[in-house]
C-alpha positions as CSV (number, residue, x, y, z in Angstrom):
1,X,0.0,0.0,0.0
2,X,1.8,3.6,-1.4
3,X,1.8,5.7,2.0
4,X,0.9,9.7,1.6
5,X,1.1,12.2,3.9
6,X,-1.0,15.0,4.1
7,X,-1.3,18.1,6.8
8,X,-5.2,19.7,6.2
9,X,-4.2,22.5,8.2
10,X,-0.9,23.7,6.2
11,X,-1.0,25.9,3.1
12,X,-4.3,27.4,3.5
13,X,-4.6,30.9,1.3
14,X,-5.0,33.9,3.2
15,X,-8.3,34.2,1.3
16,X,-10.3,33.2,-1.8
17,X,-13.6,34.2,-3.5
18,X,-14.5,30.9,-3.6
19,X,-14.6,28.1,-1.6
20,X,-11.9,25.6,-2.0
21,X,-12.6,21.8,-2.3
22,X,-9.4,19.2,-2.2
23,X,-10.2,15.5,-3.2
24,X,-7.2,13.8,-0.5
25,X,-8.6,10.5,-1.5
26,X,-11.0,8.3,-3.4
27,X,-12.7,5.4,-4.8
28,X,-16.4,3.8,-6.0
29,X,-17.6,4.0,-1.9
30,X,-15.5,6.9,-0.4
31,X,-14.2,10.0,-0.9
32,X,-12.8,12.6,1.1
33,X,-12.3,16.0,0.9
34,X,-10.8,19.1,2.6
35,X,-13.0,22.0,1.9
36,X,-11.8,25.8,3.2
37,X,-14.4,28.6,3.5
38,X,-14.2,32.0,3.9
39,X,-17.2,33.2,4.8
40,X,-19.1,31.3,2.1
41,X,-22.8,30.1,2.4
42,X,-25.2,28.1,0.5
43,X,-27.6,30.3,-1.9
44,X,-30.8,31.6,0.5
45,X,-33.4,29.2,-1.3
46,X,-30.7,26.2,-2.2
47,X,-30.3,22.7,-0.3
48,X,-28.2,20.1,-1.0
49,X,-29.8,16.7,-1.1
50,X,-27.0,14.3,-2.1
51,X,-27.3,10.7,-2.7
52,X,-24.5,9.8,-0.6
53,X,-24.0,10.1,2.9
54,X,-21.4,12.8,4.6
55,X,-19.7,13.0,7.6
56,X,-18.1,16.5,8.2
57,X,-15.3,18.0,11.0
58,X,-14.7,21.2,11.8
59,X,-10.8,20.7,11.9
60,X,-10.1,24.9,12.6
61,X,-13.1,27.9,12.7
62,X,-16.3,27.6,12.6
63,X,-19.7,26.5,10.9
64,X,-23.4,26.3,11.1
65,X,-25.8,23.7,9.5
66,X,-29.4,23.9,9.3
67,X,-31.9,21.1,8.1
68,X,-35.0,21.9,6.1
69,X,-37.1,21.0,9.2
70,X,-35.1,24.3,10.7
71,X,-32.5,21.8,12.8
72,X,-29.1,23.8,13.1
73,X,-26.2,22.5,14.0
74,X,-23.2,25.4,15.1
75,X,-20.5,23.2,14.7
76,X,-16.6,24.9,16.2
77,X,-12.9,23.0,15.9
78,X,-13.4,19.4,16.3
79,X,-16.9,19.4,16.4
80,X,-18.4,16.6,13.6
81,X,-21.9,15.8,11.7
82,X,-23.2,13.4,10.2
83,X,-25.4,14.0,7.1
84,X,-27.7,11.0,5.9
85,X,-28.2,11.0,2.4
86,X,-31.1,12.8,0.9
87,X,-31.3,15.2,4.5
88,X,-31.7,18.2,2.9
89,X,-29.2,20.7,4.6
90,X,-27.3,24.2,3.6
91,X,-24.7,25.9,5.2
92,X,-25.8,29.1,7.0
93,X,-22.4,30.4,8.3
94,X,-18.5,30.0,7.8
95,X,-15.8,31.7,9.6
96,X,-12.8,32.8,7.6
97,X,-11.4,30.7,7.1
98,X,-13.0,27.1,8.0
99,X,-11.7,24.4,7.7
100,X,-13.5,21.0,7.0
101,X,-12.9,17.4,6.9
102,X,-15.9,16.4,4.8
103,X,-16.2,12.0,3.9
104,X,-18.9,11.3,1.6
105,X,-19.9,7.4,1.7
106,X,-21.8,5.6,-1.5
107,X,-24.9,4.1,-0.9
């Protein structure tokens, strides 16, 4: 098995206009992802509804998460969630920057 080493919390950009996503790792059930925010939110009438399932870290800053039944979820460093898929969720608030640990699992 090839070894890789990877630090999510080194070489993060002062700042961006978008969001930036970082596949680390994948394959047909799992992939995972470093995503940095800065200050980025999901569009007022958007949710995502995803077919696969996500489990999310906060690994520095901070987050919030709100369900379509009005659940939110203010998530700081180290806090986690996990998303079934097809909960229909949007992000409401990001610090900048945040930084996430987001694994998405195939159903």
């Amino acid at each position: 098995m090839k070894q890789k080493f990877y630090s999510f919390l080194q070489d993060i950009p002062n700042s961006s206009k978008e969001e930036i996503f970082e596949t680390i790792a994948k394959n047909e059930s799992v992939r995972i992802e470093r995503i940095i925010s800065y200050g980025q939110v999901s569009p007022k009438d958007f949710w995502y509804d995803q077919d696969e399932d996500e489990f999310v870290i906060i690994l520095d800053g901070n987050a919030e998460i709100e369900y379509d039944d009005g659940t939110k979820y203010k998530l700081s460093k180290g806090d986690s969630l996990y998303i079934d898929a097809h909960q229909k969720h949007k992000v409401v608030y990001t610090s900048n920057p945040a930084v996430w640990l987001a694994i998405f699992l195939a159903k």
